[in-house]
C-alpha positions as CSV (number, residue, x, y, z in Angstrom):
1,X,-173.3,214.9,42.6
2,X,-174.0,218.3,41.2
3,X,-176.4,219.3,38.9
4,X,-176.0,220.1,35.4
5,X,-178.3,222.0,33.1
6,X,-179.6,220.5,29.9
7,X,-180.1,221.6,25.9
8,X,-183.5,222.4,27.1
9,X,-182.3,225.9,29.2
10,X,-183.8,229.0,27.8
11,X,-181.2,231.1,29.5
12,X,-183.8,232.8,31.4
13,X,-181.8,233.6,34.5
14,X,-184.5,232.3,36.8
15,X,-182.1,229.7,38.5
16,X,-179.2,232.1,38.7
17,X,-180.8,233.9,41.9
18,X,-181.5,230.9,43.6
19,X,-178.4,229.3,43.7
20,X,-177.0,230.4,47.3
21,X,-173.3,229.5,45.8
22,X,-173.3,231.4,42.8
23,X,-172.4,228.3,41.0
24,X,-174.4,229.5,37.6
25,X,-172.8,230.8,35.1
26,X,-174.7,232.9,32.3
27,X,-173.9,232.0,28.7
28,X,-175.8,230.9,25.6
29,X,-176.6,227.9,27.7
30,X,-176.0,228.1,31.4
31,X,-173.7,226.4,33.1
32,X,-173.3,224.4,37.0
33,X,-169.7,224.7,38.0
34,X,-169.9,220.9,39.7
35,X,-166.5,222.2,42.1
36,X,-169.5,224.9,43.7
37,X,-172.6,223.4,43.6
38,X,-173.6,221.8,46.7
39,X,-176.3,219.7,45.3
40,X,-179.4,221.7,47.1
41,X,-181.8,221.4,44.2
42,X,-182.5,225.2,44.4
43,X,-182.1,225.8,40.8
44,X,-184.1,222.5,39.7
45,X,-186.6,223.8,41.8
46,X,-187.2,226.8,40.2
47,X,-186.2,226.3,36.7
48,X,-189.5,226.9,34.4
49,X,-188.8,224.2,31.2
50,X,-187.5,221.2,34.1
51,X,-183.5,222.0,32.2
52,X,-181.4,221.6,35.6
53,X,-181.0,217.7,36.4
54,X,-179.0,215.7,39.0
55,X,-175.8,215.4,36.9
């Protein structure tokens, strides 16, 4: 299942360069696209407020 980011995202961008899909979008809040995500945890991992969750 692929991972979705949560209200708590401070659109820092750190997860973005993680992601070896490119699966984040940028936005007010960021966004997973769950059709690209490959569920490797990469952007959980490094996400500074814990806002990227198994969906």
């Amino acid at each position: 299942m692929a991972h979705v980011i949560t209200d708590g995202c401070i659109a820092c961008g750190t997860c973005i360069g993680e992601c070896p899909v490119e699966a984040i979008s940028e936005g007010e809040k960021y966004s997973i696209d769950p059709e690209k995500c490959i569920d490797c945890g990469s952007c959980a991992a490094a996400c500074p407020t814990e806002s990227i969750v198994e969906g």
